[in-house]
N, C-alpha and C positions, 0 to 999 in steps of 0.2 A: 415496567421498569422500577417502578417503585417498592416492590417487595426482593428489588435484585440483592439488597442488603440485608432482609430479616435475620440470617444468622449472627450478623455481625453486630448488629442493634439487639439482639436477643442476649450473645453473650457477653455484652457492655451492663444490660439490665443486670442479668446474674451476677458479676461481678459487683455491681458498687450495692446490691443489693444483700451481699454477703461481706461486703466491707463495713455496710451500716450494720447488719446482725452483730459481727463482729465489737465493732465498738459499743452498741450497746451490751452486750456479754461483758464484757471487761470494765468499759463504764461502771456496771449495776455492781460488779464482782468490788472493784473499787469501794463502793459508794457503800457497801455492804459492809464491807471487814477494815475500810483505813478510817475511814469518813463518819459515819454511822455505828462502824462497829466494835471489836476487842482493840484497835490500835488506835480508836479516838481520846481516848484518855491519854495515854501514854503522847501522843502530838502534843495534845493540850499541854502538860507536865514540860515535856519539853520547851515550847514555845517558852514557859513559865519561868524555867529554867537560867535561859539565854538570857531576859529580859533582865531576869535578878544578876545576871554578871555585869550587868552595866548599870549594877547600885539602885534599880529603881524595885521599890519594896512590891511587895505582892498581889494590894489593892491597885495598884494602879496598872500594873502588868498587867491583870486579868482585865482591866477595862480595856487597855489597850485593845488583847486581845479578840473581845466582842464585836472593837471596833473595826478590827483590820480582816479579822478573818469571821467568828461567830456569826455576824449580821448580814455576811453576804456569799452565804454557803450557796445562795443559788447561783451567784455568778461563777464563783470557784465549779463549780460542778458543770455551767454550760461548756467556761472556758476546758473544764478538761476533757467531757466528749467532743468540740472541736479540735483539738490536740490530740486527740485517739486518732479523731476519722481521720486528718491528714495526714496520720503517720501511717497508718492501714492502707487509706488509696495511696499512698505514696510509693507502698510495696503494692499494688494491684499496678497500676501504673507502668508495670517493669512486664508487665502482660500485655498490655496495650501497644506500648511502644514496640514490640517483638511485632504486628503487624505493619508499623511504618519500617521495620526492619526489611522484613518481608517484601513491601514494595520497591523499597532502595535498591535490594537486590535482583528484582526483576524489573528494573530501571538500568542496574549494572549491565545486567544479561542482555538489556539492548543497545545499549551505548559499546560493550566489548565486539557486539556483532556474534554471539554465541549460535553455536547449530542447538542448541540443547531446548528445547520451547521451557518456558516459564512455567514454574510451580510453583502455587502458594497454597496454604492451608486452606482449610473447606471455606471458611467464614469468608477470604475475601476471592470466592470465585468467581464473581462478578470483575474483579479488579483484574484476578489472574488472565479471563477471557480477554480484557479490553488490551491488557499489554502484549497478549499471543496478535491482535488485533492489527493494534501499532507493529508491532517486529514484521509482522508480513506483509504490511503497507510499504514499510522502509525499506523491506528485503526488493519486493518487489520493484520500485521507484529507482532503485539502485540498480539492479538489473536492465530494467530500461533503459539508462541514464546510460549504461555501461552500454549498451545495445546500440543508444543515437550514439554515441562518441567514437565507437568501431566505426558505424554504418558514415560517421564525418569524415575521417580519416581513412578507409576504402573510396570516398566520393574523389577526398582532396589528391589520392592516387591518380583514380581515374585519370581528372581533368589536366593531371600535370602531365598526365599521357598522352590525352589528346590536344593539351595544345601545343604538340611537337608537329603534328600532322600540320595543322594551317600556317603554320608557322613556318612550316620546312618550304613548305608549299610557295607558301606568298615570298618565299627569297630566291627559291626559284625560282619563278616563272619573273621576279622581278630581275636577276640576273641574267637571263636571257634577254630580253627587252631590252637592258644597257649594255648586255656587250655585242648585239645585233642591230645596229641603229638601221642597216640597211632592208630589214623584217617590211613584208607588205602590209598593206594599213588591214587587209585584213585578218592575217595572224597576229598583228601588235593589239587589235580590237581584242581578238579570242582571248589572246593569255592575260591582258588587262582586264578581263570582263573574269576569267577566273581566279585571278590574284583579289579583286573584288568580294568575289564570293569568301574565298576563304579570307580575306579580313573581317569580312562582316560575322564568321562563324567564330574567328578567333574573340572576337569580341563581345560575343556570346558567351563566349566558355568563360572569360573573363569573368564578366559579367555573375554566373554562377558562381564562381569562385570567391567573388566579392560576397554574397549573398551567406555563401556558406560559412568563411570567417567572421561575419558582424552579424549573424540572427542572436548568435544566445549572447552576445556582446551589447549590444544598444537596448538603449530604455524608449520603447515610442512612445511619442508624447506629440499629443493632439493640438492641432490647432484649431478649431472649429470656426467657422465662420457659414451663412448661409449659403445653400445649394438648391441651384437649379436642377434634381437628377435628370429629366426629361432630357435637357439639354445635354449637359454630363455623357448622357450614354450617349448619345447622338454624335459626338462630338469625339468619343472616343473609338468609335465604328466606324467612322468616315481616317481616322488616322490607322486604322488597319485596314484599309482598301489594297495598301500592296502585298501586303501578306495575303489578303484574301485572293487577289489575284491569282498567285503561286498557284494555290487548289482547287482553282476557280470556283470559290465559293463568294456567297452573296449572304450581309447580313442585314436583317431585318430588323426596325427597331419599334415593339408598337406599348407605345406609354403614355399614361394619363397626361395631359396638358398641365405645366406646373406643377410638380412634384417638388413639394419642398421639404427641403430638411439639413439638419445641425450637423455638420461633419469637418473633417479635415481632407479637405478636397484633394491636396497632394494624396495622401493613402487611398482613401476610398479609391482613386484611379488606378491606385498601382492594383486595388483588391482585383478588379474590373478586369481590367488589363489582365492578368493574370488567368484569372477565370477564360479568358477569351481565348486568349492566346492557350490554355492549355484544351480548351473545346476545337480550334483550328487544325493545335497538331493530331488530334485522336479522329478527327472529323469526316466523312464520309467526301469524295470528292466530286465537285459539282454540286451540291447539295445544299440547302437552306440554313446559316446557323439566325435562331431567332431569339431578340432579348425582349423579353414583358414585364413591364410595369406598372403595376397598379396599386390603390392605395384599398387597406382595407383596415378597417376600425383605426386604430391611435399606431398602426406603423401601415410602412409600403412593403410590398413583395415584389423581390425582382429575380425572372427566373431567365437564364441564360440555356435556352437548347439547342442540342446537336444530333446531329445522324450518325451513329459509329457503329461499333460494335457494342453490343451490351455489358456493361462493368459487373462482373459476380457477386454476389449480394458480401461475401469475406473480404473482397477489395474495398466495397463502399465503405466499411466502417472504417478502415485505416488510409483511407485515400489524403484525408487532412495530416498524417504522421510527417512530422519532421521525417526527411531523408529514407520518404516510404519507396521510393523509384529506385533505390541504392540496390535494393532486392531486383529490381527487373531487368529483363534483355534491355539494355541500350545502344542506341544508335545515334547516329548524327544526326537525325533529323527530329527527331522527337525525346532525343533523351536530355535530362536537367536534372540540377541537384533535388530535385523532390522535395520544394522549398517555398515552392509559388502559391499551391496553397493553403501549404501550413502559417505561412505569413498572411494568405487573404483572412482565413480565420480567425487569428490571434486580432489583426483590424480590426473586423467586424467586431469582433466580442468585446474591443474600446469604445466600440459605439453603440456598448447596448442591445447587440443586434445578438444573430442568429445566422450561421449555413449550414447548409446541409446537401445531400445530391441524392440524388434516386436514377436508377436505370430499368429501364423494361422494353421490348419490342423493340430493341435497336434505335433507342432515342436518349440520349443521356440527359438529367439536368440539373444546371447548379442554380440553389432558392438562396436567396438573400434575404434576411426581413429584419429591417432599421424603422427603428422611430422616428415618426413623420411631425413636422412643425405643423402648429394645430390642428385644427378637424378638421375632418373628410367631409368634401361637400361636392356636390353633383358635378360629373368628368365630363370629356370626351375624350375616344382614344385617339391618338395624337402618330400617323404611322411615316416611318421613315427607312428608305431602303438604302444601306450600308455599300453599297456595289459602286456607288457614284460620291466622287469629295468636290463636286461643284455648285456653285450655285446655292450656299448655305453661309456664307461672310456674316449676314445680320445674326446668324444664330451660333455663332461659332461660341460666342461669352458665356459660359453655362453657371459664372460665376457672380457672386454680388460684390460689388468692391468691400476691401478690407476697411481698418479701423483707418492705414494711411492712405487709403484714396486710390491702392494698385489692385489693379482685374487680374484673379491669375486664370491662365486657361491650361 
């Protein structure tokens, strides 16, 4: 990197190098024929001259003149090669600036949004590269940008489509029920137990909807307070027991005892949650979903696994993309704005941390790894199965009280 400039420091040299030859040629040429040479006399006379027009006689003129100019030829002569060089580099200078010229204009060519790539002269191609550099970082960026804002606006279609369906739905079936009052208790059970359902979905859809208008809208801002994770995940496994139910899955929770750490407990849950819930809908059914926590050197690892199908290695990279699901078959049962966990990411990455997922063998899994409050010191693991939300009241607190003295769970 450091010799990315030698033409341009090269023909800087040559230039003030040829500004100083200059001024001294002219200088000595000076120094030779005004100063020194056939026109020193004739200055002197002159001087002589002037002095005698304002009545002062001739010996003292010529003292004068010893004084003023004779005795300090050497300053006269520096000040005038100073006076050379800065009117020489002052015309070199009009070379130099043609290179900030240069830049300005492949500065324009990125701010106009030009198709044409940037040229500049040989000496700053180091510069010309960096701004072809920038234009296709921004082209790109812009591209993208233009990509999620499509892929928002097909989402926010979608859902304003489907929430006609639960919607039609739930006035239906609620129509029928009031103008049927004489309905046996067991078809008044049925269509209540379906008008259920589709609120609970319209609620959902909602739900994404909200999600999808306030992501690039709200600034997150953390609250941090101490965390029990152990408990945490525990805690949030037992309040997806009925979801688990639905696919009759059972989730397992096996974490070091005490797992402490600095976070904003509201998010981190949503992270969790999220992860979970997106391992549920993809999830093998009947099948084991298991979370593991353990502390290793100055952060904890925590990996959420599932049984599904295996995610293709071109999916995994863009699985965390804002509004990556916008691209896929969607369904009512598993389809969402593609949002959960591009939000758990952005989280984590306020705390410092790290996700990431990996698939192979028909096992998916998502790692979390956050910075742990102080060191790691001898564990045991701590197992708790997700399938059951009783009998766990003393452990439900996974939190430490706040600065005002409230437990949040």
């Amino acid at each position: 990197m450091k010799n990315n400039y030698r033409k341009l420091k090269l023909s800087i040299l040559l230039q003030t190098v040829f500004v100083t030859a200059l001024t001294v040629l002219v200088g000595g040429f000076i120094l030779e024929y005004f100063i020194d040479g056939v026109y020193n006399d004739s200055f002197a006379n002159g001087f002589l001259r002037i002095m005698e027009s304002f009545h002062m006689n001739e010996e003292t003129a010529k003292r004068l003149y010893w004084q003023l100019i004779g005795d300090n030829k050497v300053f006269f002569m520096i000040l005038g090669f100073l006076l050379l060089f800065s009117l020489f580099f002052y015309v070199a200078l009009s070379k130099m600036t043609s290179y900030l010229r240069q830049v300005e204009d492949g500065i324009e060519n990125i701010i106009s949004a030009s198709d044409q790539p940037i040229r500049l002269i040989t000496e700053l191609r180091p510069i010309e590269d960096r701004l072809n550099e920038i234009k296709e970082t921004l082209k790109r960026q812009e591209d993208e940008a233009a990509q999620i804002e499509q892929k928002k606006n097909d989402m926010l279609l979608f859902l304003a489509h489907d929430l006609k369906t639960p919607l039609t739905s739930v006035v239906a079936y609620l129509s029928m029920l009031d103008s049927n009052p004489e309905m046996s208790v067991e078809e008044r059970a049925k269509y209540t137990h379906i008008s259920l359902e589709k609120a609970i979905r319209l609620g959902e859809l909602l739900q994404e909807f909200f999600d999808i208008t306030r992501f690039n809208l709200q600034d997150i801002d953390l609250e941090k307070v101490e965390i029990d994770l152990t408990m945490m995940l525990e805690q949030i496994a037992d309040e997806l027991y009925a979801v688990l139910q639905e696919k009759k899955l059972t989730c397992q929770v096996e974490a070091d005892e005490e797992i402490l750490i600095e976070g904003d407990p509201d998010k981190l849950a949503r992270v969790f949650d999220n992860i979970l819930r997106n391992a549920i809908a993809y999830c093998r059914g009947k099948s084991t979903l298991v979370i593991r926590a353990a502390k290793e050197k100055e952060q904890v690892r925590i990996c959420f696994e599932n049984e599904g199908d295996t995610i293709p290695e071109e999916n995994l990279k863009r699985i965390f993309d804002k509004f990556y699901r916008a691209d896929a078959a969607r369904s009512s049962s598993t389809g969402g704005a593609g949002l959960g966990l591009a939000i758990a990411k952005a989280i984590v990455e306020l705390h410092k941390g790290q996700i990431r997922a990996e698939s192979s063998e028909g096992k998916t899994r998502f790692i979390v790894t956050l910075p742990i409050k102080g060191g790691v010191e001898n564990h045991e693991i701590h197992t708790h199965s997700g399938h059951s939300s009783g009998g766990r009241a003393g452990r439900r607190k996974f939190l430490q009280h706040r600065a005002s003295g409230r437990t949040v769970e």
